[in-house]
N, C-alpha and C positions, 0 to 999 in steps of 0.2 A: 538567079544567082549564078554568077559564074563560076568555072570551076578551071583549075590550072592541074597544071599535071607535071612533075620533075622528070625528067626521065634524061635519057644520056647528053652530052655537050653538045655532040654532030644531030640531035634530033632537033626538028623543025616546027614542037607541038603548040609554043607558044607565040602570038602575035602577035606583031607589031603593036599594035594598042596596049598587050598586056605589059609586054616591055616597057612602053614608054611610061605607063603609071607605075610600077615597081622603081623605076630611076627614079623619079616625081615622090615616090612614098622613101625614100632612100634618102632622097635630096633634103623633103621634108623633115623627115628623123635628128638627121646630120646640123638642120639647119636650128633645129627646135633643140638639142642637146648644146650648142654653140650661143643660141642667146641666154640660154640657162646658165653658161659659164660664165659671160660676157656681163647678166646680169649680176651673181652672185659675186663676181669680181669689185663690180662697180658698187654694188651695197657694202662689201669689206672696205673699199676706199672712201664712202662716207661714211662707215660707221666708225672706222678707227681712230681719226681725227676726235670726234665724237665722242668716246671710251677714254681715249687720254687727253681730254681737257676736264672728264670728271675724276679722271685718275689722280690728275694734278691739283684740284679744287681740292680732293677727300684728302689729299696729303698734306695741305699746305694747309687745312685744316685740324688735322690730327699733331702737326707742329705747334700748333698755336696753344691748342688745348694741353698739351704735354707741355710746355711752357706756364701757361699758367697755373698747374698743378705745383709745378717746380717752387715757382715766385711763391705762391699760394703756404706751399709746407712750414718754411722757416718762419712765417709771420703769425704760423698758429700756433709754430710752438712755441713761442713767446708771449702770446696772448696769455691772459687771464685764465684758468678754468671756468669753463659755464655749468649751465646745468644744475645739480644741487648740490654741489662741492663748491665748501668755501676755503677761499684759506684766512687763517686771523692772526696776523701777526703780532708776536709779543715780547717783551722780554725774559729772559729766564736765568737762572744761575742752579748750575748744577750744586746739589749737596751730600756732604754725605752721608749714609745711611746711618751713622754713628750719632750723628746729628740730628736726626730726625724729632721731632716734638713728638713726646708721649700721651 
């Protein structure tokens, strides 16, 4: 294992070889943080295309459907009653209590 040593700027402890792979491991670092961006960049420009064509599908959906609620309301409430409600239409004449058969 090798071993390095920090010691002042004017001293002469490390060598040529150790320098040259710390530039190399540096180089590396810098290079390997830089496709990480490059990547991450490049996955945000296909993914966003991507996010707003379904943004635009789920809305242009969500119109549709709120639309047809709309249409939907006024024809029910003109419909018939369902269910076990009937209505039986009749004629009638009010009378008055005075009247009434004993």
């Amino acid at each position: 294992m090798q071993r390095i040593y920090v010691t002042n700027a004017g001293s002469t402890s490390m060598g040529w070889g150790t320098r040259v792979m710390a530039v190399l491991g540096a180089t590396l670092g810098l290079a390997l943080a830089a496709a990480f961006v490059v990547l991450s960049l490049g996955l945000a420009l296909i993914l966003l295309p991507v996010v707003a064509v379904f943004a635009a599908i789920g809305w242009w959906r969500w119109r549709k459907f709120a639309a047809s609620l709309r249409d939907r309301a006024p024809a029910a409430a003109d419909a018939p009653p369902s269910g076990s409600f009937r209505v039986i239409e009749t004629e009638y004449e009010v009378v008055d209590p005075e009247d009434w058969p004993r």
